[in-house]
BADRENPA-81309 format. One record per atom (N, C-alpha, C): x, y, z. Coordinates in steps of 0.02 Angstrom, whole numbers, plus 50000, padded with zeros to 5 digits. Example, Ala and Ser with C-alpha at 12.3 -4.5 7.8 and 13.67 -1.06 7.14 Angstrom:
# residues 2
506604971650390;506154977550390;506604983550390;506424988850354;506844994750357;506455000250394;
//
This chain:
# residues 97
493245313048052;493905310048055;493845302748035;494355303647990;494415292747966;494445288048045;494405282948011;494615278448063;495205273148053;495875278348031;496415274347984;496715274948053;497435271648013;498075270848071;497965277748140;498565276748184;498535279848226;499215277348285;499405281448307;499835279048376;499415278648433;499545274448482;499085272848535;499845273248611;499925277448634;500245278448677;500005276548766;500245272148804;499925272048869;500725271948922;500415274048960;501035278149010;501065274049085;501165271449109;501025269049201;501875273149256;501655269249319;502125267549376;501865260949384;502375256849413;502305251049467;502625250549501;502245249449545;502445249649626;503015243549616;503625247649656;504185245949643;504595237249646;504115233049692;504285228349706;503805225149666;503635226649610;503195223149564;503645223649496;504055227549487;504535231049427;504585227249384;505295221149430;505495216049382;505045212249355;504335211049368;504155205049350;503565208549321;503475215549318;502935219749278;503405217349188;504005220349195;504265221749139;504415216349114;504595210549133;504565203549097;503985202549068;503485202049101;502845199849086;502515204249023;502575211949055;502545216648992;502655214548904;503505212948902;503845211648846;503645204848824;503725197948870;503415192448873;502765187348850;502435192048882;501805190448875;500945194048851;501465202448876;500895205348855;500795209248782;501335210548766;501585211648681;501455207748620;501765201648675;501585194448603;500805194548607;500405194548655;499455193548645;499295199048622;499465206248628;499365210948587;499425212048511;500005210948489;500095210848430;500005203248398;499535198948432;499275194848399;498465198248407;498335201448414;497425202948376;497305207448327;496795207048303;496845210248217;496895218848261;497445222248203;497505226848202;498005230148254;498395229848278;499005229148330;499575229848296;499745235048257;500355232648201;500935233248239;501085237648287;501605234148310;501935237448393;502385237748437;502155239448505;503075238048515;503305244648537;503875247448591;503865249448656;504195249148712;504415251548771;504675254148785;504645261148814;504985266748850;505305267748915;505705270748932;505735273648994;505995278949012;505565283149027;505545292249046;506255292349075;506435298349045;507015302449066;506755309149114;506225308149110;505925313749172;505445313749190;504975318349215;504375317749246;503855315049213;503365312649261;502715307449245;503095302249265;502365297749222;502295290049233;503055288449195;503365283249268;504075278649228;504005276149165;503605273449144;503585266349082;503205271049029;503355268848955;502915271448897;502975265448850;502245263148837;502245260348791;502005263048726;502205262548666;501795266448596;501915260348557;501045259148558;500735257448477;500715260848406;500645255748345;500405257848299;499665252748293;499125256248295;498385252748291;498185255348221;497825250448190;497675250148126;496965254748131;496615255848173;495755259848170;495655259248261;495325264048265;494915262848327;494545255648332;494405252648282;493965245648276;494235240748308;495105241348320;495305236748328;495365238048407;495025242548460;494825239348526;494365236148543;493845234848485;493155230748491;493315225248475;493935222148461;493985213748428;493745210448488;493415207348501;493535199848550;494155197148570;494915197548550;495705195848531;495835199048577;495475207648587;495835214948629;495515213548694;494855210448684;494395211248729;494655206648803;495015200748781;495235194748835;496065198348845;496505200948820;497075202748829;497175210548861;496795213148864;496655220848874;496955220848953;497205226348970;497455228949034;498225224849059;498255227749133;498585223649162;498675217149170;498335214549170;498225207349187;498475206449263;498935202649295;499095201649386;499225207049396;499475211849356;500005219949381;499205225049385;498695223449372;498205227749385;498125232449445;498215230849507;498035232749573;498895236149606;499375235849561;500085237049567;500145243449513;499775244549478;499795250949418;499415255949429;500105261949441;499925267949472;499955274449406;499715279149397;499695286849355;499585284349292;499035279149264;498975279849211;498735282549153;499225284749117;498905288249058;498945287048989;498405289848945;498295285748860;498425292048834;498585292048779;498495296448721;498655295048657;498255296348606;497945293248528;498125300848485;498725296548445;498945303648399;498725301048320;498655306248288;498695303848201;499115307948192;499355304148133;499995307848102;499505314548047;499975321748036;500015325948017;500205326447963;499655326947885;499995327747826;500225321547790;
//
């Protein structure tokens, strides 16, 4: 398998009295340092209409390479919402055809 484009999907909960200030920070702060490191093309927010994790975020990532930058490496995770982020889940699609 190449190591071309790809969607990079990650899923959470936060504990509820963390919400407002998960999702500011989310859109705020953690989007803009994301899609500033090479290969991050570009990053939306969800929110489930049903079961699972509340929140969905989906990437477009340029290669798997681009979780090894040094850029990914200091911006990566939660950041303060770490110990507040509950059911998380990833999943990495390529497009079909």
């Amino acid at each position: 398998m190449d190591d071309g484009p790809f969607t990079h999907i990650v899923r959470v909960d936060i504990d509820p009295e963390h919400e407002e200030a998960f999702n500011a920070w989310y859109l705020d702060r953690h989007f803009p340092d994301l899609l500033a490191c090479p290969g991050w093309l570009s990053a939306r927010r969800f929110v489930s209409l049903g079961d699972g994790p509340k929140y969905a975020a989906m990437y477009e990532v340029a290669g798997k390479w681009a979780f090894e930058t040094p850029e990914f490496q200091k911006v990566r995770g939660f950041g303060p919402f770490e110990p507040h982020v509950r059911n998380f889940t990833r999943i990495q699609l390529r497009p079909i055809g």
